[in-house]
N, C-alpha and C positions, 0 to 999 in steps of 0.2 A: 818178399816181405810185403809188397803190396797189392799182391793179390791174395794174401793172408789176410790182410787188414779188410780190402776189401768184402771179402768170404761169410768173415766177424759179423760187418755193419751186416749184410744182406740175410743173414743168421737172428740176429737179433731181431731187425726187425720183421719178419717173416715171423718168429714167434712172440713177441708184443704184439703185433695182428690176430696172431691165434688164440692169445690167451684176453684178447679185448673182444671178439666174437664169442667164447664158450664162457657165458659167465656163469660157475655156478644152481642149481638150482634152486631154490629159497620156500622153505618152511613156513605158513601162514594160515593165520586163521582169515576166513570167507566168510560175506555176508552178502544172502541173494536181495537183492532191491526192485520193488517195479519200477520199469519203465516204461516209456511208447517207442523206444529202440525198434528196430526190424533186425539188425544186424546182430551176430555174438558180441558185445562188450563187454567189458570190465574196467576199472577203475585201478590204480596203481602207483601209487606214492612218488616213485621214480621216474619209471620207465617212459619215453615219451609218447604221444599222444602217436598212433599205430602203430606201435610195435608189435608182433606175432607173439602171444603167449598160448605156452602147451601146460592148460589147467587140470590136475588131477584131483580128483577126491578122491582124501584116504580114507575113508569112511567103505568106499563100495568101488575103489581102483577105476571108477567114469574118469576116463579123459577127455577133451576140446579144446580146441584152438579158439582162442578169443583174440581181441585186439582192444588195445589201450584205448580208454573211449573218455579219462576223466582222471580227476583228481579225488583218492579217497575222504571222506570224512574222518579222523582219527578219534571222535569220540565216541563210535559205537564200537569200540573195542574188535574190529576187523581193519587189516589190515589192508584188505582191497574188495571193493566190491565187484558183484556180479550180476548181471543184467538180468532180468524176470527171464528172459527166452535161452541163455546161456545155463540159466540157476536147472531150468528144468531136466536140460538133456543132462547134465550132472548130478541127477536126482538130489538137490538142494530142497531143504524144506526153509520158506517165506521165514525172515525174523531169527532163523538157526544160527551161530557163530559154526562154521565146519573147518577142521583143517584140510587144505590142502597145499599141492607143490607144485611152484610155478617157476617154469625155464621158459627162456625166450627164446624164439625161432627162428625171428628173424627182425632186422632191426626197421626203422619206420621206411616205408612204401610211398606214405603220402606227406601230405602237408600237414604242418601240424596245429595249425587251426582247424583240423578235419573234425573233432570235437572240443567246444567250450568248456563241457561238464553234460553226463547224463540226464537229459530231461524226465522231468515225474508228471504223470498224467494220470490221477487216480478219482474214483469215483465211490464217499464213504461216509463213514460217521464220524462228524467232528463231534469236541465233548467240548463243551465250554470253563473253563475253569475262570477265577475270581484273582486275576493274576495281575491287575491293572489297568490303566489306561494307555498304553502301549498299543498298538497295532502289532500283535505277535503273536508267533504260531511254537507248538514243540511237535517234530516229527523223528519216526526212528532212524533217519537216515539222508536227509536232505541234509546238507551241508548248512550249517552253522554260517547266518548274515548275509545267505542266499531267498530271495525275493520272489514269491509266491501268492499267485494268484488264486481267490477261493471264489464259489461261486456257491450261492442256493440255490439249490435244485428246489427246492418250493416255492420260490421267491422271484429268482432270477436276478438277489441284488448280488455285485460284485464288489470284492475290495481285495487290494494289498497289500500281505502283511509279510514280515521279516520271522526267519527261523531264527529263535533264540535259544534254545534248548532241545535236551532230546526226553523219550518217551521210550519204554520200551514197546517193542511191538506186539500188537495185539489184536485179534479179530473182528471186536466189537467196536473197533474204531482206528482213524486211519490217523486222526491228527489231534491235538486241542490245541486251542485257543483262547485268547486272553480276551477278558470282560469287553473290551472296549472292540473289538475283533468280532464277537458273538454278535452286540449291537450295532455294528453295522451291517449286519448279516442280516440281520431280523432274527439271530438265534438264540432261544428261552436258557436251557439245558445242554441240547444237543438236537442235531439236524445233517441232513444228508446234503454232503457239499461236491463241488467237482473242484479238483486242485490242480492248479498246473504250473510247473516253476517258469517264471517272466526271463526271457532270454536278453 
């Protein structure tokens, strides 16, 4: 009887191991983001910060291995995002919602202050919008109360403003900005800024 009992426990738990490794694989919609990444990341609501994900797009069956690099933004309507260099080999088009299906492969390797959040380093056209005297920015995917450095590239003045909003994505411009934002910029309408989120 006690090594029946025994049997049970070592039963049990051998498959609560098993079924806490294979979790599922999860349905989701993707959105590519640039970055200055070198690495494959992605971004991922749950999962912790390096964990192995095997990312498919159902669009065109591209797979990759990526690794948790962030916490999504949940107001661009994706689910997790994906790095400019990850988004390519997945043939991702910039600003697209795609679905794809994402299994983990393996659980984190490293520490997991291994990434903050994915950093943005873009270089574009900001538009200036009449949105107050707020130091504030709206971009398609910077995280919301995340702290961003802009720069004129005509000028070379610099200031930091706060994402408050989103935008959707668009080619003729990378970000807008509120009145008070534009004038400390030296910007009329609109002007080519370099942005980079404040670590």
């Amino acid at each position: 009887m006690k090594k029946m009992i025994i049997f049970t426990v070592l039963l049990l738990a051998a498959f609560t191991g098993l079924s806490a490794q294979q979790s599922p694989p999860e349905m989701c919609l993707a959105i590519q983001i640039s970055t200055r990444e070198e690495g494959l990341y992605a971004t991922h609501p749950t999962h912790p910060f390096g964990t192995s994900l095997l990312i498919t797009n159902m669009m065109n069956e591209t797979q990759l291995e990526v690794l948790v690099g962030g916490r999504p933004n949940n107001n661009v309507g994706a689910i997790i995002e994906i790095c400019e260099l990850a988004g390519g080999f997945l043939g991702m088009d910039k600003g697209v919602l795609t679905q794809v299906k994402v299994e983990v492969l393996a659980k984190p390797i490293v520490q997991p202050a291994m990434r903050s959040r994915l950093s943005v380093n873009q270089t574009g056209l900001a538009l200036a919008q009449n949105t107050g005297d707020e130091l504030a920015a709206f971009h398609p995917s910077i995280p919301i109360n995340a702290r961003v450095n802009m720069t004129n590239i005509a000028n070379g003045r610099s200031v930091t403003v706060t994402i408050k909003g989103r935008i959707q994505a668009n080619r003729d411009r990378i970000v807008e900005i509120s009145a008070a934002a534009a004038q400390a910029l030296g910007i009329r309408n609109s002007g080519e800024i370099r942005l980079e989120t404040v670590q």
